[in-house]
C-alpha positions as CSV (number, residue, x, y, z in Angstrom):
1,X,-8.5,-8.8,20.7
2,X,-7.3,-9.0,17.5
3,X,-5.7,-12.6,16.5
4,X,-2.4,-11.1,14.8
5,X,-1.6,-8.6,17.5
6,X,0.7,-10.4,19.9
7,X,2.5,-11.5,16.5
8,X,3.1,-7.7,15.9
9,X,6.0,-5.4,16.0
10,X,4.9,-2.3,16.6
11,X,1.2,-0.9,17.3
12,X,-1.2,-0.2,14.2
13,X,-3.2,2.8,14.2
14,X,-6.8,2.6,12.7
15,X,-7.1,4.9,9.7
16,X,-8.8,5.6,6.4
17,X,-6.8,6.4,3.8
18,X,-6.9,5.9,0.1
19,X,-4.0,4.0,-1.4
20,X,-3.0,2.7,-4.8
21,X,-1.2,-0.5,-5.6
22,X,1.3,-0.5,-8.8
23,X,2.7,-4.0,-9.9
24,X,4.6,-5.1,-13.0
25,X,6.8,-2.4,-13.4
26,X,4.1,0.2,-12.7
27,X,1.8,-1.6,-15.6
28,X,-1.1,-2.8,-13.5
29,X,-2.7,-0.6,-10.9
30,X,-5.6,-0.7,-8.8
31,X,-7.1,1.2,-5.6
32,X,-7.4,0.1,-2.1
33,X,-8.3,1.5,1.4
34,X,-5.4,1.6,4.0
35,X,-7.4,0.5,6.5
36,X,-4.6,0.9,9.7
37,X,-0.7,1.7,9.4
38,X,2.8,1.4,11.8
39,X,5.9,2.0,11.3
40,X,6.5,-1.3,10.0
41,X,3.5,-1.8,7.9
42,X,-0.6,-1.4,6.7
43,X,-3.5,-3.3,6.6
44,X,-4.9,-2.7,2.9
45,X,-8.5,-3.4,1.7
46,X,-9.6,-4.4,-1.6
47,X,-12.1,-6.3,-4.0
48,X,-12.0,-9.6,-2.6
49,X,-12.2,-11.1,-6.0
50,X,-8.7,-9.4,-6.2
51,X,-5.3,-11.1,-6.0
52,X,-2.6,-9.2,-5.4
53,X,1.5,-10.2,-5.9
54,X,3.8,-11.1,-3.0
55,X,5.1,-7.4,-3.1
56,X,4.2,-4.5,-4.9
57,X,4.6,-0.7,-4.3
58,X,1.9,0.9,-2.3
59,X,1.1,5.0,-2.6
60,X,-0.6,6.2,0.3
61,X,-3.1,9.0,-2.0
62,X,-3.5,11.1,1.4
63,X,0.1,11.6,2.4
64,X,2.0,11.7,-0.6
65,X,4.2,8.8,-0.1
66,X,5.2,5.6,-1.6
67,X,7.0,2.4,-0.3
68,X,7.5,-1.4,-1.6
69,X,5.6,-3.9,0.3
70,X,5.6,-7.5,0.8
71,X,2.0,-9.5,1.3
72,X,2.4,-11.0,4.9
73,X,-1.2,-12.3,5.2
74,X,-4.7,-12.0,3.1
75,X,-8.2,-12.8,3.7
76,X,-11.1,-12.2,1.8
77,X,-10.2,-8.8,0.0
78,X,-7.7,-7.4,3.3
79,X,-4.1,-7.8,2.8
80,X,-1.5,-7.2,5.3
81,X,1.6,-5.8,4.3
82,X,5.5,-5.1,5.5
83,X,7.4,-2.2,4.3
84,X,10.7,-3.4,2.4
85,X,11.6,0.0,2.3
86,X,10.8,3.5,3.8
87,X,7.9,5.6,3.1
88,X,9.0,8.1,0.2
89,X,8.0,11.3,-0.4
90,X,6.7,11.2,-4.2
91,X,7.2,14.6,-4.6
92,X,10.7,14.3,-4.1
93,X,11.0,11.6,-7.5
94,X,12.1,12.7,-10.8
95,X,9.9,14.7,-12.5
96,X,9.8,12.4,-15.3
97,X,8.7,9.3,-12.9
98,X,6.5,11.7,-10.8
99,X,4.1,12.4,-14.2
100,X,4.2,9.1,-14.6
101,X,2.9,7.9,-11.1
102,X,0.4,11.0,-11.5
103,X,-1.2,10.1,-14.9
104,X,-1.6,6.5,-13.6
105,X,-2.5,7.1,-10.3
106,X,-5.7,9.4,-11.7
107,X,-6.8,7.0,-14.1
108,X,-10.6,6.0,-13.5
């Protein structure tokens, strides 16, 4: 049994999805693993000599969408996260911000 799962508000599903984190104001990014998801949140994955902000915005590479998050727990390199907002389509941004996520999210 998992030891956050009666502290849980809705049921994660198990997934494996890439993801990219973008913090100070879209400055820094890095890659991670979305390693399960709800409607309420997503267990991320990454380096564990990594440290991450208290909230960042997350793009979930596989569906297209972006949302700001808040850190609710880490250990070791896995970070779980709440939505502060909804999931956003990216292709729906300004075309202006959507080459801008583009070029950063395909940097090496």
């Amino acid at each position: 049994m998992d030891f956050l799962s009666d502290r849980r508000q809705s049921s994660r599903r198990r997934v494996l999805k890439g993801g990219k984190v973008f913090y100070n104001n879209f400055s820094i990014s890095l890659d991670c693993t979305i390693r399960n998801e709800s409607d309420k949140g997503m267990r991320l994955k990454v380096d564990p000599l990594i440290s991450l902000p208290r909230s960042f915005s997350l793009l979930n590479r596989k569906d297209g969408t972006m949302a700001e998050v808040s850190v609710i727990w880490h250990h070791e390199g896995e970070f779980g996260v709440e939505f502060v907002g909804l999931m956003e389509d990216v292709h729906k941004l300004a075309k202006s911000d959507l080459r801008r996520i583009s070029i950063i999210a395909t940097r090496g």
